[in-house]
N, C-alpha and C positions, 0 to 999 in steps of 0.2 A: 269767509273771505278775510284778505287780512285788514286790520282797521288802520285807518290814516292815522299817523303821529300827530298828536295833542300839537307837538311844536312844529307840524308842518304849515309855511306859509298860504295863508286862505288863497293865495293867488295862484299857486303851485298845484294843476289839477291831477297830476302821475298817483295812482291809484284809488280816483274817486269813480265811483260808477256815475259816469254822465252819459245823456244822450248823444246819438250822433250831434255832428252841427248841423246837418243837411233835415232831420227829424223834422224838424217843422213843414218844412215844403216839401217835404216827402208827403205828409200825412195830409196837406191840403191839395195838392196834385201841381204844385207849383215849381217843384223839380222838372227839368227837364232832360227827358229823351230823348233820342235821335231822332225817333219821329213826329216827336212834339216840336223840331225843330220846324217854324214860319216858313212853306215854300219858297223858292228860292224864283227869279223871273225867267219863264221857258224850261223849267225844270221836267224833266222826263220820266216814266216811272218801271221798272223793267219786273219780271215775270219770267221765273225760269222754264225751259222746256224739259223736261227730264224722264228717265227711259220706265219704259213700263215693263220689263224684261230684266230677270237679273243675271242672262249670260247671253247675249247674240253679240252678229255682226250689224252695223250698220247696212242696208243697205243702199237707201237712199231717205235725203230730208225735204219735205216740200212744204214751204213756210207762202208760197203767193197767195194762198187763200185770208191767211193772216194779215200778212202785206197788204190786202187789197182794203182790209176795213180802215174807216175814217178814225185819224190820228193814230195809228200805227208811225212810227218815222222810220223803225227796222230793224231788223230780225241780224244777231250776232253770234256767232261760233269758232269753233277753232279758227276758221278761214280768216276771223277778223283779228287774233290775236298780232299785236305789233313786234310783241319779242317771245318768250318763251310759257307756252303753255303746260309744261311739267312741271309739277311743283312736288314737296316733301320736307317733313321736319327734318329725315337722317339723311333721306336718297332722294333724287325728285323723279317718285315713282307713280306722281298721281295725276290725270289730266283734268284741268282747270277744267276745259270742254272735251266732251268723249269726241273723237275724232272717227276710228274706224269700228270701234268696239267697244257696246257697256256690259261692265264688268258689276255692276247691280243694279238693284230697281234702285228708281229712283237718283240715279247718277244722272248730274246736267249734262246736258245735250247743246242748250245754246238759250239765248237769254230776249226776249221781245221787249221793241222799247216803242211806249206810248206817253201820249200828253195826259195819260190819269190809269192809276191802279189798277180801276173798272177795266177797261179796254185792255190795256196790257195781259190781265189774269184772262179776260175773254179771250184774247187772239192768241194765247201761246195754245189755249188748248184747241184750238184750231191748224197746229202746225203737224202735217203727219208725218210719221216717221215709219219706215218699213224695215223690220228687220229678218236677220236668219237664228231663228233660235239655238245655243249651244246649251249643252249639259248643266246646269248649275250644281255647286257646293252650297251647302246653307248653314251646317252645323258643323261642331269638332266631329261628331260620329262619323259624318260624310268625308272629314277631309283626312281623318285617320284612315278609312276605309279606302280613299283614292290616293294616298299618300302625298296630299296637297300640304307641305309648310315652305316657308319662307328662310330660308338662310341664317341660322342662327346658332354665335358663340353663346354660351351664356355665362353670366359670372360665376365660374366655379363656386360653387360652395360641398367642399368636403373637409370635414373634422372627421378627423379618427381614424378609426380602420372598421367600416362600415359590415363590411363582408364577414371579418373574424367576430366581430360584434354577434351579431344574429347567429352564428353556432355558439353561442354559450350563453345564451336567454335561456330563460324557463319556457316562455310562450311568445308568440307571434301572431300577431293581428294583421287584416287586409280590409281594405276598404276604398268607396269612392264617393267622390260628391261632387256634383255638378253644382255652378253659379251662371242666374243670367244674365242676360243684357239688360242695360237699366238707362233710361232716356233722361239727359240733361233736365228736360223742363223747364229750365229758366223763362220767369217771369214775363221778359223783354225776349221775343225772338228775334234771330239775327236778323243785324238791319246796319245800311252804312249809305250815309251823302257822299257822292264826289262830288266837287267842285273845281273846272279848271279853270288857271289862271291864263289860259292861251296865251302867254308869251313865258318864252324860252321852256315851253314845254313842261311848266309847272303844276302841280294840281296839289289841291287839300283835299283829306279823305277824313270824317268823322264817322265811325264806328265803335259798334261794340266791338271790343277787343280785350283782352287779358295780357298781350304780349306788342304793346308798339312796334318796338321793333323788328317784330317777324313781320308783319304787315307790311312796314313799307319797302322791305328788301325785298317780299313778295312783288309788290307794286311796281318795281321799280325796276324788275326782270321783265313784268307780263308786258309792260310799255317801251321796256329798253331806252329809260333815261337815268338818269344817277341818280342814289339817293338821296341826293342834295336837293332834288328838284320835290322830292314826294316828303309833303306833311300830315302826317297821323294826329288825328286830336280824339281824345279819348276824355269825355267829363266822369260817366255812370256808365253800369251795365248792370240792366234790370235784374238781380241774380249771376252767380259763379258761370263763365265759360268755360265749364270743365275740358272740353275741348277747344283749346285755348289757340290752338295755331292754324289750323289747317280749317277746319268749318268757317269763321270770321272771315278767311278771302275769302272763300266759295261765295260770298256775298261782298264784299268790298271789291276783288279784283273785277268782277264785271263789271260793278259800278264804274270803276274807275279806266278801264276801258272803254267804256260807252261814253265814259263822258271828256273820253279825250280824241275820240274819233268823232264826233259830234260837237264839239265846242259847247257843250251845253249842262245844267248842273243835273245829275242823278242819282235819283234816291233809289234804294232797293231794300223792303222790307219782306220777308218774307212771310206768309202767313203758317199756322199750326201745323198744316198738315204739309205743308210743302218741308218745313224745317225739318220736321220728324223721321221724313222718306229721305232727306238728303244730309244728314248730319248723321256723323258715328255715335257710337253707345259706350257706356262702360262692357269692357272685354266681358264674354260669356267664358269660363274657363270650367275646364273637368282638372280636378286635382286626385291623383291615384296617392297612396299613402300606404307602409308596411312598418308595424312597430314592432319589437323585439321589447319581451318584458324581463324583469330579470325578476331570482327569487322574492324580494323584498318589494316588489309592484312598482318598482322606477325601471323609469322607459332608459333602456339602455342606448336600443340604437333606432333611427330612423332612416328610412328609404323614401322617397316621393318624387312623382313623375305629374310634372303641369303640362296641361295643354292650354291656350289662350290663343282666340278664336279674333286674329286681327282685322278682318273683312279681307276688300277687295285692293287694299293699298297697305305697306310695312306702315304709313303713318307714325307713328311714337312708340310700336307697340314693343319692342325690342326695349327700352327704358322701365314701361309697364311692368313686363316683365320681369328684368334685373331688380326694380324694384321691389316685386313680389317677392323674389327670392334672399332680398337683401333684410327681409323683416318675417321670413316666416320661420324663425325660430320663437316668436312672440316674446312672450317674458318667461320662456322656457330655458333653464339649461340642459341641453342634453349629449350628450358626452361624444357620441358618433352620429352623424349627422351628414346625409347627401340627399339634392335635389339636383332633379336633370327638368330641363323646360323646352317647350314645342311651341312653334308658332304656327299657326292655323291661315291658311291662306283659304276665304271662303268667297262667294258671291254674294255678300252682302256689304250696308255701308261700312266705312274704312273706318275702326275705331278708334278709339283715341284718348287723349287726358280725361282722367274725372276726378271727380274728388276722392284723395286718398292713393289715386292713382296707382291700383293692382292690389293694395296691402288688405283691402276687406276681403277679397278674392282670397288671399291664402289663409287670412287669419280663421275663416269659415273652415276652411280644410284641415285646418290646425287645431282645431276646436272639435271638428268632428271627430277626428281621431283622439285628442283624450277624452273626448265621451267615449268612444269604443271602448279606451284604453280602462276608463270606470267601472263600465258594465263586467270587462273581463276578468277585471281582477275583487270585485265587491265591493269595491269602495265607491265614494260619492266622487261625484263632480269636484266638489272643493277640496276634496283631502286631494286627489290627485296633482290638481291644480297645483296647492299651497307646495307639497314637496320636491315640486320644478322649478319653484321660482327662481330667476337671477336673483342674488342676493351683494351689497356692497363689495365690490372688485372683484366680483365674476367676471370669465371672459368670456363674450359672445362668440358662438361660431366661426365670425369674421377677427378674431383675436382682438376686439375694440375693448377696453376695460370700463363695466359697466360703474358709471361716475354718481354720484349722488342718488344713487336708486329708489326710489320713493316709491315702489309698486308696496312694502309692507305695511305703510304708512299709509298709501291711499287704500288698500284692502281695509287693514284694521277701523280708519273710519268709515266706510261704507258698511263692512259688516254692524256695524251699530248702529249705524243711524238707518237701517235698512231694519232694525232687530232682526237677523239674521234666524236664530235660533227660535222665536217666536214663529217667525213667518214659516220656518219649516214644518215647524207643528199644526202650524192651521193646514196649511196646504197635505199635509200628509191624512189629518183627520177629514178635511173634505175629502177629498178620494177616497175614503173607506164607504163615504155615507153617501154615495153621489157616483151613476152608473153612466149616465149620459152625459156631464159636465164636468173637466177632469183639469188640472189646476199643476201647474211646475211652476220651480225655481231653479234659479239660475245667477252666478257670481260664477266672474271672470276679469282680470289686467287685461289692461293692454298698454304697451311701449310704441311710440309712432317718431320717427326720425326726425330730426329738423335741422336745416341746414345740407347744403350738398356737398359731395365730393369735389366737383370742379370750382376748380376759383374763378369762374369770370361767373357762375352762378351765385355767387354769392358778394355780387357787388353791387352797391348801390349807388345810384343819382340822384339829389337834391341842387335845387337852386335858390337860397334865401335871398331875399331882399329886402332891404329897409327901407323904407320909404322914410320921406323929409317931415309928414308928420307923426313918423311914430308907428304906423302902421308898418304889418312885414308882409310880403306877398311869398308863400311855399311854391315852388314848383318842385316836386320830386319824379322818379321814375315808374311808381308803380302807379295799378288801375284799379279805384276804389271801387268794389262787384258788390258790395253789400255789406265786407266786412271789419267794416271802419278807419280801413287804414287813414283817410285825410282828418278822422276826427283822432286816432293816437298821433299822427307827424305831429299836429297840433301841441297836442299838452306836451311830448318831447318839445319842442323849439318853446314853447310857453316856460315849460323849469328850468332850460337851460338859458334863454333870455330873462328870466325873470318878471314877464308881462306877463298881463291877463290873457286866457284864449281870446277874446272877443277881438285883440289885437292883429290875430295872426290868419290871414285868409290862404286858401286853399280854390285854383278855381279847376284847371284840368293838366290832363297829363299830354303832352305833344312831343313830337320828333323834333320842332323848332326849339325848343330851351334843354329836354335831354335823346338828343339823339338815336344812342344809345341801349336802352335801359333794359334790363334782364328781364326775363318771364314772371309776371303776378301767378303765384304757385307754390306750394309744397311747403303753405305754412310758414314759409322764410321771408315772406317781402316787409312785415315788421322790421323783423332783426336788422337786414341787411339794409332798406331805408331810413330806418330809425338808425342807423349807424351814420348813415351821412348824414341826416338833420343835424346831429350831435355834433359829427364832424366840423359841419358848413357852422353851427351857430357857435360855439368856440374858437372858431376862427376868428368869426367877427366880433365876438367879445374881447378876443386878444385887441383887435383894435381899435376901440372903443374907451380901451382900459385907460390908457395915461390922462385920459379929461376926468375919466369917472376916478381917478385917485386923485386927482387935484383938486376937483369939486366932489364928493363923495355923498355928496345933499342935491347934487341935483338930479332932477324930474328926467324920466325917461326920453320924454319927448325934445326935452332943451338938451340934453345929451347928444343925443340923433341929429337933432339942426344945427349946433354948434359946429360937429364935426366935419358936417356935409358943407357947412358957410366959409366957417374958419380956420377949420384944420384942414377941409379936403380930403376925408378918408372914405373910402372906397366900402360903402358897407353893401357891396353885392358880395355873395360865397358860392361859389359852382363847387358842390366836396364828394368825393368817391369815401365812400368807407374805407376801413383801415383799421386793423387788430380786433376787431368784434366780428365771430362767424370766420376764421381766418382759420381751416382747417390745412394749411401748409405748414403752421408752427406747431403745431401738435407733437410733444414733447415723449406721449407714450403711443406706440401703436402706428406714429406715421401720416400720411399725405395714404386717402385708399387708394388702395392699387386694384385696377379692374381686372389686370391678367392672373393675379394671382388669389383674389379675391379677400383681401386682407387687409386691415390697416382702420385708420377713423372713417366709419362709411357716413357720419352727420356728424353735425357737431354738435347735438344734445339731443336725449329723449326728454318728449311730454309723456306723462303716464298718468292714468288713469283705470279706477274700477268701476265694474256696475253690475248691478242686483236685480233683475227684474221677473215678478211675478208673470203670469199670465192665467187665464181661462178658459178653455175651448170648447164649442158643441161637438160632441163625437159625431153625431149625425146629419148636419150640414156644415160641419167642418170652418164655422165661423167661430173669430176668436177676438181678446179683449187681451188691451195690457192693463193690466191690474192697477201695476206701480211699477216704479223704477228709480231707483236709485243713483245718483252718479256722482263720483267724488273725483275733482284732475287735479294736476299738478301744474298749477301754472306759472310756476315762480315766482312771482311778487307781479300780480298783475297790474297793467295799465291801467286798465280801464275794466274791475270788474261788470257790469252794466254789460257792455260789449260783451266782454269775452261768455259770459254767461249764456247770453243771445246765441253766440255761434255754438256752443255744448249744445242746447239743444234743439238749434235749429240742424247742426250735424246728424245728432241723435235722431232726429225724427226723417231725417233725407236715406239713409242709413236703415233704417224700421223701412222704408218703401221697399228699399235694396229686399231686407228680407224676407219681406210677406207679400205688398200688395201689386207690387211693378212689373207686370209680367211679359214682357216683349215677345210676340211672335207672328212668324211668319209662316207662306203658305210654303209646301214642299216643293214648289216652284221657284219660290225666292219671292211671292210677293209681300210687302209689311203689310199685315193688318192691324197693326199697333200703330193709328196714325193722327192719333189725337185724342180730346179727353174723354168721348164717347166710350175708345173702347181701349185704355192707356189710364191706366188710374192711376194716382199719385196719392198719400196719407192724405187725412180732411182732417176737422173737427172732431169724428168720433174714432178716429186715430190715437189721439194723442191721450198717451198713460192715463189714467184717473188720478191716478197720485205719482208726480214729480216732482223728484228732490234732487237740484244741481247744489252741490256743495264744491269750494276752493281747497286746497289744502293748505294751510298755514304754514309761515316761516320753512319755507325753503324755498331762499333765492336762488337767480341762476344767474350765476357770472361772465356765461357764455354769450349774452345778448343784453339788448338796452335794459339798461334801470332795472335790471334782474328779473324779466319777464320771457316768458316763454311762447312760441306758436303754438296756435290753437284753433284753425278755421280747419284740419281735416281731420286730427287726432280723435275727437270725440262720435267718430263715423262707425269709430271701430267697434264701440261700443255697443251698435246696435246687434252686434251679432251675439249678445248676452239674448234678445229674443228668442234668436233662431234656436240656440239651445234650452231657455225657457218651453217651446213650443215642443220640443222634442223632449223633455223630459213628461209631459202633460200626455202627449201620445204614449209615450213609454207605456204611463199608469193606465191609457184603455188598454193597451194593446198585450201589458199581462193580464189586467180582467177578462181581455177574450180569449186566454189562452196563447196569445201570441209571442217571436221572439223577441227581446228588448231590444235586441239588435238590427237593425235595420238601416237601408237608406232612407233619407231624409234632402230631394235635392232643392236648393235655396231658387228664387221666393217660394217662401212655405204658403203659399196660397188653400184658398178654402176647401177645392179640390184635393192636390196634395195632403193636406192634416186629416179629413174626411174617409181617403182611399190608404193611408197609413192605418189609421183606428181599427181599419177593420180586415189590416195583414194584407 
């Protein structure tokens, strides 16, 4: 990592690895959560009803049995909604409450409201519902077969001349691989207090949330009062809301209905298995792929056809998508290049954002196929790899001109500090002497975007304040989920004030101080927040300034009170960012354009490599990561400490993605994946034996604060160095038994899967 300047002020904490500020009361349980929130007086506790069917009609619902137990106060559904029950991130194609038809298991039905948890969870499952069973879809296979997709342009992506390409290869590869669904998991299950304020139809809603202001436009439709009236407070959230917009009502809007037809405050926490059944997943996607090789083993051209398996609502998955398609050239050049995408209308939950949102989906696809591409032509994994790479002022697919390229940079120290060329030889020597237990390697880049195409995406909210002694109160726009943002606003507004952090609090995020504020997501809420801290505390330094040049000796605090006493200057800053993350000035290449699909699609890549051994039993199909390697690029980081933490806490969410997270359902539609019993998620003897996160030095990024880079999804990508780790190791039984090297391999590589591979 890179080492603090000798002459940097000890006060000045912009790239020291410090702990969160919250670390303390994190770690003694003195942080608080929504549910750690002190009941509130006559507070009510609700319990959703949700369908056990994942394709009928409603027929009829009979809640009086419910109704009739002591402290029930009552049973809510479409019927009680006050304004509008459709909701949607693009189109509002989803209903809050299923009115005449559920369209999956587990979709709410309607929500029971009691004086305690107990009684609530008792009486909804008391409520019976009669249905007319319809056909279900469950899977892409099913909805390819019934011709079930959803309406969808997608962003062009064609380079070249695709067609004339493939008649003048030497050879031509086909191939397929499926990715599953993969469950949030978060820490903290969805959970949200309303509170009304019964006059003038006001109400406070605190929940988990990733997106303020979706919530309370949501709120603010299902009640049909104006925004002005609906306050979102946002402190923590126990873990990432990969699905950031649409899950978080499914639990705040009831609340906050219930507690506005009722005059009374409502909490609504969901427990495991209810969240599981009623929340979307990361998209299940089949990725089809056709390579064209030419004489000299460079992939001339490519063909590929995605399917992604949206559920039972469009939900975000159109984004999902484009975004798949907007990074699956990886850190590949390849000369002729077309992808066409499908979206999958199923009878299951509606899926939605997750981390990384679509890009491990095709990167897995993308990776499968230069493995193919290896076997077919003799060479390794890495030679293939190394002769694709973007190199300084390549131009991507989307004619973006590849800036500061650091994939040669992060490969070459990973390959060393990995010993690369060592570890091939041991692993190649076990597999001669070793029939049952069989051992790959694997190195592979990855490039991950940051920054969006739209500019209201990429604006941020802060509000500083100074207070009269000296202290500054941050209010900014985003929602701190774990990954540090209120401990970097901090040390920004710390270097750019010149005070200590201990100076500078941070307490929550609300509609009341940034009304406004864009989605916590996609790796950019640094950049674009950190641009308004910057903003907002420069401002107030310009005003500041004429006392601190006349007395240029005095004390921070007597600075502050003077101003406030005697001069009267205004040290509050409300600041929208402004030229950082500002991909409308973009000078080559353009503002991206989605109809033609072309132009600056972010405004920088992070990049990173990674190396990872692994070991497998051929005959119970159990396996071990050896080691692993990882080296990013994270431009002159903040806060290495942090960012470290989220590599590989990424890394290891990512390793679930590929092996152990296996969602399914019955062919009926019902989830059997409903909690940790039978939903495994990486543990303890998960994690690598040997992990090496490494920084890579001196190269800043001019594109965001203090030349640092986003890093909460980039490092996800990484894990699919396993999946190919894992597939190389099967490889070596599967020529010992005779077998082709070629095969499918579909992701999570589960114990099964590795097990019924080895043995053809």
């Amino acid at each position: 990592m890179e080492d603090v300047p000798s002459d940097q002020s000890e006060i000045d904490p912009v790239g020291r690895p410090l702990p969160l500020v919250t670390s303390h009361s994190l770690a003694t349980g003195e942080a608080q959560f929504v549910d750690d929130i002190p009941q509130f007086k006559d507070e009510l506790h609700l319990s959703p009803v949700c369908s056990t069917k994942a394709h009928a009609k409603i027929i009829s619902v009979d809640a009086s049995e419910a109704l009739a137990m002591p402290g029930v106060v009552g049973y809510y559904d479409h019927t009680s909604v006050i304004g509008q029950n459709k909701f949607g991130v693009l189109v509002p194609d989803e209903e809050l409450f299923a009115s005449e038809e559920v369209l999956c298991y587990g979709q709410m039905i309607g929500v029971i409201a009691a004086t305690s948890e107990a009684i609530a969870k008792k009486a909804s499952g008391q409520v019976k519902v009669e249905y007319k069973e319809l056909k279900p879809i469950i899977t892409i296979q099913d909805a390819i077969r019934e011709k079930s997709f959803y309406p969808y342009d997608s962003v062009p992506v064609h380079t070249g001349d695709v067609d004339l390409a493939f008649t003048q290869v030497e050879k031509v590869i086909e191939g397929e691989v499926n990715t599953g669904a993969q469950e949030h998991f978060y820490l903290e299950p969805i959970s949200a207090i309303a509170v009304p304020k019964n006059e003038d139809k006001e109400i406070e809603v605190i929940a988990t949330v990733q997106n303020v202001m979706f919530e309370m436009q949501c709120i603010s439709a299902l009640l049909n009062v104006p925004s002005n009236r609906v306050t979102v407070k946002h402190r923590r959230t126990g873990g990432a809301f990969g699905g950031k917009e649409l899950p978080p009502f499914k639990v705040a809007g009831p609340a906050a209905l219930v507690a506005q037809l009722t005059g009374r405050p409502v909490r609504f926490v969901l427990d495991r298995h209810s969240d599981m059944i009623m929340t979307g997943k990361r998209h299940p996607y089949l990725i089809k792929y056709k390579a064209g090789i030419d004489k000299e083993g460079h992939i001339s051209a490519v063909d590929m056809d995605l399917y992604g398996n949206a559920g039972f609502s469009l939900d975000i998955s159109p984004a999902v998508m484009d975004t798949t398609f907007r990074n699956l050239d990886g850190c590949y050049s390849i000369p002729n290049f077309r992808v066409k995408g499908h979206i999958c209308r199923t009878n299951t939950p509606s899926n939605t954002s997750f981390r990384a949102f679509g890009v491990p989906q095709g990167i897995v696809g993308l990776e499968t196929m230069m493995h193919h591409v290896a076997k077919a032509t003799g060479k390794t994994q890495e030679e293939i790899r190394l002769q694709h790479h973007y190199k300084e002022n390549d131009v991507s697919v989307y004619n973006m001109k590849m800036e500061n390229c650091n994939i040669q940079k992060c490969w070459d120290l990973c390959y060393k500090q990995a010993q690369f060329d060592v570890r091939r030889a041991e692993v190649d020597n076990f597999n001669r002497e070793n029939d049952v237990v069989k051992r790959g390697l694997a190195m592979m880049a990855i490039k991950f975007p940051v920054g969006f195409g739209i500019p209201f995406m990429n604006q941020g909210s802060a509000l500083i304040n100074i207070h009269i002694d000296g202290t500054v109160k941050l209010t900014h726009g985003g929602c701190e989920i774990g990954q540090g943002i209120n401990t970097k606003m901090i040390q920004v507004a710390s270097r750019s004030l010149g005070i200590p952090m201990e100076k500078i609090y941070v307490s929550h995020a609300t509609s009341e101080v940034i009304p406004n504020p864009t989605t916590t997501g996609g790796s950019t809420t640094t950049d674009v927040i950190g641009a308004a801290v910057l903003n907002g505390c420069n401002e107030l330094l310009d005003r500041l300034r004429p006392l601190r040049e006349e007395q240029p000796d005095i004390s921070w605090e007597k600075l502050v009170t003077y101003c406030l006493i005697f001069r009267i200057v205004n040290l509050k800053s409300k600041n929208k960012n402004s030229g950082i993350n500002d991909l409308s000035q973009n000078p080559d290449g353009g503002n991206w354009n989605s109809q033609t699909g072309s132009g600056r699609v972010c405004n920088y890549y992070t990049f990173g490599v990674g190396c990872c051994t692994v070991e497998i039993d051929c005959l119970t199909g159990d396996h071990q990561v050896l080691s692993m390697d990882i080296v990013m690029d994270v431009g002159k980081s903040l806060n290495p400490a942090i960012d470290i933490g989220q590599i590989e806490g990424g890394f290891i969410m990512g390793y679930g993605m590929m092996t152990v997270e296996d969602m399914k359902w019955t062919p009926d539609g019902v989830q059997i994946s409903n909690g940790p019993i039978n939903y495994k998620i990486p543990g303890v003897r998960n994690i690598p034996r040997e992990f090496r996160v490494s920084l890579l030095k001196d190269c800043p990024n001019p594109k965001a604060v203090y030349s640092s880079k986003g890093i909460g999804e980039p490092p996800m990508l990484l894990s699919v160095a396993v999946y190919l780790a894992l597939k190389e190791a099967i490889t070596a039984a599967r020529v010992a038994n005779g077998h082709s090297e070629i095969f499918q391999l579909d992701c999570p590589v589960t114990a099964e899967r590795i097990q019924k591979a080895c043995n053809g």
